[in-house]
C-alpha positions in Angstrom: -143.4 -72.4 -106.9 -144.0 -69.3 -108.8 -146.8 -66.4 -108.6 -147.9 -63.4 -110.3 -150.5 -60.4 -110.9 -152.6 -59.6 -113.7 -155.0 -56.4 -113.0 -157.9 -57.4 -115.5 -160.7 -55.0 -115.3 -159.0 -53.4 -112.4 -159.5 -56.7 -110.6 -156.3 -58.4 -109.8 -156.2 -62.4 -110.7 -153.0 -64.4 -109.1 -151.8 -67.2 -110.6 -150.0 -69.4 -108.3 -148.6 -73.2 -109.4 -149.9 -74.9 -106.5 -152.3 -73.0 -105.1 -156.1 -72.6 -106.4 -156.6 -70.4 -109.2 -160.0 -68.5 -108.9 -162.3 -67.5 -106.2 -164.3 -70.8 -106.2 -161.1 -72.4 -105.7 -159.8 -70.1 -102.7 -163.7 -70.1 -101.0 -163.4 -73.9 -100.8 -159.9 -74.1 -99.3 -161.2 -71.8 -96.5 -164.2 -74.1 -95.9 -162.1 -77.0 -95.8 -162.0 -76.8 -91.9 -166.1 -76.8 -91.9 -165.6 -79.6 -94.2 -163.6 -81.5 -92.4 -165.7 -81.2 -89.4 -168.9 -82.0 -91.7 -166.8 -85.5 -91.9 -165.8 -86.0 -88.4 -169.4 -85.3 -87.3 -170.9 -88.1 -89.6 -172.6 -91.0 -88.0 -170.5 -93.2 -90.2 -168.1 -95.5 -88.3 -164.3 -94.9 -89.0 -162.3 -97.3 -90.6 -159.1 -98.2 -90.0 -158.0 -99.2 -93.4 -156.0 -97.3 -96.2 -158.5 -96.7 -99.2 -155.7 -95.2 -101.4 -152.1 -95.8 -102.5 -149.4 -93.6 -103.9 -147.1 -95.1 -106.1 -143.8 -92.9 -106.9 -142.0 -93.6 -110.2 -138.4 -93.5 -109.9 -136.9 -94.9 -113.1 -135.1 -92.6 -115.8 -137.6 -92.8 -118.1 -140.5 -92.1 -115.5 -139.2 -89.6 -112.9 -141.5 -87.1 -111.6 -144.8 -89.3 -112.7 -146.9 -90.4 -109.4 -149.6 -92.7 -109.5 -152.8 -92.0 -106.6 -154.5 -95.0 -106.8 -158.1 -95.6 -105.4 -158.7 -98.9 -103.6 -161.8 -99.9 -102.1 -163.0 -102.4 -104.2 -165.2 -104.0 -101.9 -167.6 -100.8 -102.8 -166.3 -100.5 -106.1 -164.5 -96.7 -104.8 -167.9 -95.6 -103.8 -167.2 -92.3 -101.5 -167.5 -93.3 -97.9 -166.2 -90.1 -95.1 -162.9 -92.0 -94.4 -162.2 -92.6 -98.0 -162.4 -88.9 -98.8 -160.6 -87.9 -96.0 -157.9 -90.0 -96.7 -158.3 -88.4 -100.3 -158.2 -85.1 -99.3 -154.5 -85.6 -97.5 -153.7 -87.5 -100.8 -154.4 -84.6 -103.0 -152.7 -82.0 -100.6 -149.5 -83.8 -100.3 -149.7 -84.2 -104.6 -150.2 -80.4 -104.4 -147.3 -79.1 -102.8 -144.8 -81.6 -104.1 -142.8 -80.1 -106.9 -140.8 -83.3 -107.7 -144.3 -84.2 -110.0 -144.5 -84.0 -113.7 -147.5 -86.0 -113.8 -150.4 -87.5 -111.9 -152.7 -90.5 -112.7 -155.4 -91.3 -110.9 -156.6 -94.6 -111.1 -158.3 -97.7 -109.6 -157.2 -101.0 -107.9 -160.6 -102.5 -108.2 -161.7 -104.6 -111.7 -163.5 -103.2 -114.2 -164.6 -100.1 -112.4 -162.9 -97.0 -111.7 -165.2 -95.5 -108.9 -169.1 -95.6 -108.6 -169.5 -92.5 -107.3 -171.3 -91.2 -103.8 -171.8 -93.8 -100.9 -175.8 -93.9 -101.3 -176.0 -96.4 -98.1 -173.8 -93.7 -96.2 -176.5 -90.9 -97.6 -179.3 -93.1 -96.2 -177.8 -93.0 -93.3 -177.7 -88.8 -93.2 -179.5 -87.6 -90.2 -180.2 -84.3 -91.6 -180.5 -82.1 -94.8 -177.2 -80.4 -93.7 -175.7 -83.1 -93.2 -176.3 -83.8 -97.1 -175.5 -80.6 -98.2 -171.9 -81.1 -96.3 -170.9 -84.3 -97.8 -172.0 -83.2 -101.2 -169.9 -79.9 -100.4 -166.7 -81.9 -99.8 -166.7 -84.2 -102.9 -167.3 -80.4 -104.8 -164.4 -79.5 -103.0 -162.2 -82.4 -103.4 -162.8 -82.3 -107.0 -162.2 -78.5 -107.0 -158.8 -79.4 -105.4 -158.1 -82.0 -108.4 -158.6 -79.5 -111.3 -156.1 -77.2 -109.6 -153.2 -79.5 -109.2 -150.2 -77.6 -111.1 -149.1 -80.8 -113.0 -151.3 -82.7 -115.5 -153.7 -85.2 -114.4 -155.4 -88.1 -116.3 -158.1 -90.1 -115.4 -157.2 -93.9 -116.0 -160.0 -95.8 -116.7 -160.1 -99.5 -117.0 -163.5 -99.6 -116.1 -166.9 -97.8 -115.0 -167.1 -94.1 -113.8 -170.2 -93.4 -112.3 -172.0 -90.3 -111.0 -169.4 -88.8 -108.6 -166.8 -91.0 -109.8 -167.4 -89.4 -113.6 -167.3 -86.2 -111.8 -163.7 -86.6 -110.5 -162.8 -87.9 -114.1 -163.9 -85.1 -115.2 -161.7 -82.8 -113.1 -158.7 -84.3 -114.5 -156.6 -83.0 -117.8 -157.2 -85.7 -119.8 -159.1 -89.1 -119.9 -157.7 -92.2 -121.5 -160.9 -95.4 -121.4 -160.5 -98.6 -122.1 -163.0 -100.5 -124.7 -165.0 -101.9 -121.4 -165.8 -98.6 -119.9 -169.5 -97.4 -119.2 -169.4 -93.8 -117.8 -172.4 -91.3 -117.3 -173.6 -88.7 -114.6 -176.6 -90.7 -113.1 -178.1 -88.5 -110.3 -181.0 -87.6 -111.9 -182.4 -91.1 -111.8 -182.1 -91.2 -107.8 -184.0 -87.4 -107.7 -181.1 -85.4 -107.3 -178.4 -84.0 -109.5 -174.5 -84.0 -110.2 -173.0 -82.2 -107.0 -169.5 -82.6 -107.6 -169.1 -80.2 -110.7 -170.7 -82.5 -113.2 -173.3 -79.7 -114.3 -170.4 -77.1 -114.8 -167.1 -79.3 -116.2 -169.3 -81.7 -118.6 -171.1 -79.0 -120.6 -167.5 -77.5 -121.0 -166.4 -80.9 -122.4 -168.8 -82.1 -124.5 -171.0 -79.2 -125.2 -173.8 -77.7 -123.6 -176.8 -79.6 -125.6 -174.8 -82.7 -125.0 -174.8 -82.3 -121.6 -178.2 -81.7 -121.2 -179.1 -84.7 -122.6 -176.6 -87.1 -121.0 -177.8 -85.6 -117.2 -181.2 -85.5 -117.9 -181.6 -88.7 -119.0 -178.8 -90.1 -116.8 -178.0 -92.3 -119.4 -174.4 -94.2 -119.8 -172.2 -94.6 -122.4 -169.7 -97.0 -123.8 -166.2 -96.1 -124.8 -167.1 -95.9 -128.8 -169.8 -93.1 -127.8 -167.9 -91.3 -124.9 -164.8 -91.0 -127.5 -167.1 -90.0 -130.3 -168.3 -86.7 -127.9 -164.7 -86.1 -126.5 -165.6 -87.1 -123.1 -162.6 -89.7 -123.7 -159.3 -88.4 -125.1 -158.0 -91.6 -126.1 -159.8 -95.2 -126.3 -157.9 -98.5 -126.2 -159.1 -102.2 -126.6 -159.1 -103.6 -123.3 -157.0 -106.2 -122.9 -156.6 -109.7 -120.7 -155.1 -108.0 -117.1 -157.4 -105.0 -117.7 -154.7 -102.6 -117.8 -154.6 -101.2 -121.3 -156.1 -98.1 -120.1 -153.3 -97.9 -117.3 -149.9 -98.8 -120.0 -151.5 -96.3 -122.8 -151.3 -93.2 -119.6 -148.5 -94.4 -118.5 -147.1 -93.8 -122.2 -148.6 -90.6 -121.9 -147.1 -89.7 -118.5 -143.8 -90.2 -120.0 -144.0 -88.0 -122.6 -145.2 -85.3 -120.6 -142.9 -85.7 -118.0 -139.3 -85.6 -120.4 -140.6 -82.0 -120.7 -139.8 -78.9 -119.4 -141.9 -79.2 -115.8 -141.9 -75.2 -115.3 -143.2 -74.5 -118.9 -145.8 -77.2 -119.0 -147.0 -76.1 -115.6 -147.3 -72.2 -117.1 -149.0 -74.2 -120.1 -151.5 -75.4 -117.9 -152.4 -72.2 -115.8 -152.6 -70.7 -119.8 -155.1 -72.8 -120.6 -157.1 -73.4 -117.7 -157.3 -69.9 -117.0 -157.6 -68.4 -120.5 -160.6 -70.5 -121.3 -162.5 -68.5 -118.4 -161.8 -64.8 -120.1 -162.2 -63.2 -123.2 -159.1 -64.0 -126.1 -157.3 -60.7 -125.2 -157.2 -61.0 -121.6 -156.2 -64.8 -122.2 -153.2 -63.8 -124.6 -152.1 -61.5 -121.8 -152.4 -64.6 -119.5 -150.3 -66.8 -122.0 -147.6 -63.4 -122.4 -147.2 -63.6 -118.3 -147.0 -67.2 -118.4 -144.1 -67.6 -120.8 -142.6 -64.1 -119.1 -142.1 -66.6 -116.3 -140.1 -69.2 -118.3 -137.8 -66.8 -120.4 -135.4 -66.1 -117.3 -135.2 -70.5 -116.1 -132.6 -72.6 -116.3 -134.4 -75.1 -118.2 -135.1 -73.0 -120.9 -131.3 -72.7 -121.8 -130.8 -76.0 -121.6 -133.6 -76.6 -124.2 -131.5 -74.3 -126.5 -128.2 -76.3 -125.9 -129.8 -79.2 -126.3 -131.7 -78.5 -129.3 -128.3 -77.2 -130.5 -126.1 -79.9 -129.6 -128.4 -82.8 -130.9 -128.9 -84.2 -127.2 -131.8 -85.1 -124.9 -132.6 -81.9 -122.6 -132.3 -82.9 -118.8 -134.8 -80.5 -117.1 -134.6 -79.9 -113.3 -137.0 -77.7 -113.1 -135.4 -74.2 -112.2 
């Protein structure tokens, strides 16, 4: 783990790999206690079950790449209080590892990757603030997604829906398969995306694009969602209905051969470079590789790229 300061209009900004990056990101880690006790205070029965998996590569070729997988099919991953629970722990233990190159999220369930909010649990609120809690914790939880210091990608083999799109969203990069319908649908049940959905999507596809797709809470297929770079890659879905799943897990592995420190400075570059002006983010991306210049895996780069052999990183 690494830190350092930047005084930008005599304001300092930290940049920490593990820990949040901005003030939104630090405000929700301090409310995760009220969260917390938003979800233990919900008349929801708990259920003793596990509603996520974590599945740890440990070949050669995939070291370092960890798979949280999302497994409630019976609801198709809707958000019940003991499945984001049990997601929140997931994410924090991801977060603090430094053995991971590379995290996919995806889904055990067919042909969906995760339908978003619990409506029945919703009906079930027994007060406005009760609403505004829940909706507060999935902001949070995808908060916490976007500022995991390794890559994420958002495998999906099937539908993303509402909050489910929302946590997709959060993620690095999105890889569809040809069966995929995915839109922010909120607006057709009298609310609106909670989760991020307003903020991340505009940033992604552009904000008349956005507009459109939440106020008419209309889905898309894979053809359309690639066409306005919702979807970074689209694959024809194939007979186990896990093409999605094989092309990140090609990905995964060609992220993870690579230098782990410099592609997690690469990430707090970009992801905090596209919030500032271009000068401020140059000075961002100068601090960034300031940070790699005196590592161990830098010289091996050299040497490697010298003596014609594959680099082994270690990440110091």
């Amino acid at each position: 783990m690494f830190s350092f300061k930047l005084n930008v209009f005599a304001r300092p900004i930290i940049l920490i790999v593990g820990k949040p990056f901005n003030s939104a990101s630090a405000s929700a880690f301090h409310s995760a206690s009220a969260f917390y006790s938003a979800i233990s205070s919900s008349s929801v029965p708990n259920e003793v079950r596990s509603f996520t998996k974590l599945i740890r590569h440990n070949t050669q070729e995939r070291a370092g790449i960890v798979e949280l997988c999302l497994n409630r099919s019976e609801a198709k991953n809707a958000f019940c209080v003991p499945f984001v629970k049990e997601l929140l722990d997931r994410i924090e233990e991801i977060r603090v590892d430094e053995d991971i190159r590379c995290l996919l999220i995806r889904s055990l369930a067919k042909d969906v990757f995760c339908a978003g909010a619990d409506l029945k649990e919703r009906i079930a609120a027994t007060s406005d603030q009760q609403v505004r809690n829940l909706s507060g914790t999935l902001r949070h939880m995808c908060n916490l997604i976007e500022s995991i210091p390794v890559p994420t990608i958002a495998v999906l083999d099937g539908g993303a829906y509402g909050g489910g799109l929302e946590l997709a969203l959060a993620c690095d990069i999105r890889v569809g398969a040809s069966n995929v319908k995915m839109g922010l649908v909120e607006t057709k049940w009298a609310i609106l995306p909670g989760a991020g959905g307003t903020q991340r999507l505009q940033r992604i596809v552009g904000i008349s694009i956005a507009k459109e797709l939440i106020f008419t809470a209309r889905l898309l297929d894979g053809e359309e969602a690639k066409s306005v770079r919702l979807l970074n890659h689209l694959v024809p879905q194939n007979s186990d209905q896990t093409a999605a799943y094989e092309k990140s897990l090609a990905l995964a592995e060609q992220i993870a051969c690579n230098g782990p420190i410099g592609v997690r400075a690469a990430k707090i570059a970009i992801d905090k470079g596209s919030q500032v002006d271009l000068a401020t983010g140059m000075t961002l991306e100068g601090l960034c590789y300031d940070r790699v210049i005196p590592t161990q895996d830098r010289t091996e780069g050299l040497k490697a790229f010298a003596g014609k052999y594959k680099p082994v990183y270690k990440g110091v």
